[in-house]
N, C-alpha and C positions, 0 to 999 in steps of 0.2 A: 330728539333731545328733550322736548316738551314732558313727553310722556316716560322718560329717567326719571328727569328732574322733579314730577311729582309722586311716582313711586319711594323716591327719596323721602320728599318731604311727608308722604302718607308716611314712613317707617319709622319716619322722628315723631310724628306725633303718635302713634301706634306708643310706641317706645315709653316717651313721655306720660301716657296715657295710665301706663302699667307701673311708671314709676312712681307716680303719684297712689296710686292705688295700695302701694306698699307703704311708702310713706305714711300712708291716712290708716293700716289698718292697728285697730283698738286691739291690746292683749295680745300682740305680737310687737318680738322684741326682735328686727331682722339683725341675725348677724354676719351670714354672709347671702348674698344674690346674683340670679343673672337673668339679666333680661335677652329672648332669645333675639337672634338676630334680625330675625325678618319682622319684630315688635307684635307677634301674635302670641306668645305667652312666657310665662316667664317662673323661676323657682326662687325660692328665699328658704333659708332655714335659721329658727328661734334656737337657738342652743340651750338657752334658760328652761326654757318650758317645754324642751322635745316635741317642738313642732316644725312641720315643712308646712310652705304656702306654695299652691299650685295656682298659678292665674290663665288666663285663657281670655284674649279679644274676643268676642264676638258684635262683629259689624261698630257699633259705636260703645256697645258697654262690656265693661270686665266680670267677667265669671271668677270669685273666688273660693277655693276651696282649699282650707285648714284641716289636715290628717296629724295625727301624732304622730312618733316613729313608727309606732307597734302595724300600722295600716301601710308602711310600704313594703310590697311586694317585692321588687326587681324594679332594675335600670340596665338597659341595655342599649349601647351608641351603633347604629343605623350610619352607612354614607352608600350613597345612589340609593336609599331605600332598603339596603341588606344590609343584616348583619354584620357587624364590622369584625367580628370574630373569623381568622382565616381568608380576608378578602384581599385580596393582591389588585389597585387598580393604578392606572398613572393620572387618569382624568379625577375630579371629583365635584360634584354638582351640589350636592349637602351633605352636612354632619347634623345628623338628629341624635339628641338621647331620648331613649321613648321609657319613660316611668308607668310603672303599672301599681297601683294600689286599690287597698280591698273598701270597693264602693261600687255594688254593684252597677248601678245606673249611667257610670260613667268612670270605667277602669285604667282607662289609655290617658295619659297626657305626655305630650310630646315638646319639647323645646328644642329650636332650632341654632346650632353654633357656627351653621356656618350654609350661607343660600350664592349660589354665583356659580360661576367656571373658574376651575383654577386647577395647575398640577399639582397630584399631591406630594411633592417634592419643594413646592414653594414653602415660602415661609404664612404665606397667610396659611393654608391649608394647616402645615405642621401647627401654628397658633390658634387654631379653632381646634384641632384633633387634642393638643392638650389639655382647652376648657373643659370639653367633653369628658376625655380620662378623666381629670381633675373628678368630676361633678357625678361622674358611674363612679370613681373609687369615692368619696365622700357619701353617698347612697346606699354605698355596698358596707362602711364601715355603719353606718346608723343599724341595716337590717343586723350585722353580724350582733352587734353591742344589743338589739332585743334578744335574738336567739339564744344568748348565754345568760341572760339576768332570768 
C-alpha cells in the first residue's frame, strides 16, 4: 500500500510539474492540453500561432519542445504497445498516442492516456480510448490543414 500510495503521489507531482510548465511558457498561448496520464509527458496546442508544445519529464526536469504545425508528421494511438488500427483485445494495459515530428534528434514523443489493467469494455478504458481518438483526429486535422495551404 506504501508503495501505491507513493507512485500516486510521484504522478500528481510529475502531473503538477508539467502543469506548471505550461502555465509559465512565454509566446505560447495553450488552447487546448493533456497531461498524459502516468505525468511523464504531456501535449498543448497554440491555435493563435500554429503551434504544439511537446513536454517530456525527465527525472526532476521538463524537456520542452515547440514545433509549428508544418513539423508534424503522424499520430498514431498504441494499446498493449500495438497499433490500435485492427486490434481486437478484451484486456488493455495502456493507450499511448505516439507523435512523430520532423526533428531529427528526437522524432518519437509519446503521451500516455491511459497506464493500469482494465477491460476494454469498461468505461474507464472506453474514456481513455476517446481522449486518444479525440487528440490523433485533432493531429491529423493540423497535418491535413498544412498539406492543402
Amino acid at each position: 500500500i506504501i508503495i501505491a500510495s507513493s507512485f500516486i503521489l510521484g504522478t500528481y507531482h510529475r502531473k503538477k510539474a508539467l502543469t506548471e510548465e505550461l502555465n509559465d511558457l512565454v509566446g505560447f498561448a495553450v488552447s487546448q492540453s493533456y497531461i498524459g496520464e502516468d505525468g511523464n509527458s504531456a501535449i498543448a496546442i497554440d491555435s493563435v500561432n500554429k503551434k504544439i508544445c511537446l513536454l517530456k519529464l525527465y527525472e526532476d526536469r521538463v524537456k520542452t519542445t515547440i514545433i509549428s504545425y508544418q513539423d508534424l508528421i503522424s499520430a498514431q494511438i498504441f494499446i498493449n504497445y500495438s497499433e490500435a488500427a485492427g486490434t481486437s483485445v478484451k484486456q488493455a494495459s495502456n493507450i499511448r498516442l505516439r507523435i512523430v515530428i520532423s526533428d531529427s534528434s528526437e522524432p518519437v514523443h509519446v503521451v500516455c492516456f491511459f497506464a493500469g489493467e482494465c477491460k476494454t469494455d469498461s468505461l474507464t478504458y472506453r474514456h481513455a480510448l476517446e481522449q486518444a481518438e479525440y487528440w490523433k483526429g485533432l493531429l491529423s486535422v493540423l497535418i491535413s490543414q498544412v498539406e492543402t495551404q
